[in-house]
N, C-alpha and C positions, 0 to 999 in steps of 0.2 A: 504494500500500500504506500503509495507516494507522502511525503511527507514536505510541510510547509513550515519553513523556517527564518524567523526572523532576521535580525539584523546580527553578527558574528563579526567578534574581533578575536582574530588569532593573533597572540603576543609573540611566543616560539612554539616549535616542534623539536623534540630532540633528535638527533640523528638518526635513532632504532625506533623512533615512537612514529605511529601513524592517528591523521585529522581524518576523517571521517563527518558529512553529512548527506542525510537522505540513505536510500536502500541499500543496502550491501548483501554479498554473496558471502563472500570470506576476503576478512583481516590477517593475514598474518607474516608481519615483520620479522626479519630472521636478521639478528647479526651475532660476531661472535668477538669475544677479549682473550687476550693472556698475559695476566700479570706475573710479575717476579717483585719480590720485595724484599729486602732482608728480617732482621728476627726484630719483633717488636715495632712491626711497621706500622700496625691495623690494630694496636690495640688505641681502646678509648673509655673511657671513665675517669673519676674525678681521685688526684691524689695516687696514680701512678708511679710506679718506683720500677724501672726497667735497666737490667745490668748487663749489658753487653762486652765481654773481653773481648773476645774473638768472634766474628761474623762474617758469613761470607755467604752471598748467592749465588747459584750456579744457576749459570742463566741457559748453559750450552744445551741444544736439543737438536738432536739428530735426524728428527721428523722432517719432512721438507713442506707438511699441512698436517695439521693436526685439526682444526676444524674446516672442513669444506664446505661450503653453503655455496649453493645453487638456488638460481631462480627460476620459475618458468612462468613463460606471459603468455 
């Protein structure tokens, strides 16, 4: 069923996010990340005590695709 939509103000869209107005079939946004961090990178709370002597990330990977996404239109 058609749908009647006022007046829209889009501010942003993020990169992976999809706008959408009126009927849709299928939505679906594919991307993909790989992070590397060292130790203590992601943490978060209040009054944190983090002791790092020695740290190291291996960032080396042998994969030449570890995630492959495809589209089809």
């Amino acid at each position: 069923m058609p749908a009647l939509v006022g007046a829209v103000k889009v501010i942003a869209v993020s990169s992976s996010g999809v706008f959408n107005i009126g009927d849709v079939f299928t939505i679906a946004p594919v991307s993909t990340a790989k992070t590397f961090a060292g130790s203590g990178s992601f943490n978060t709370g209040d009054g944190l005590r983090v002791r790092n002597n020695q740290s190291s990330t291996n960032t080396y990977d042998r994969d030449v695709a570890d995630s492959n996404v495809s589209s089809v239109i």
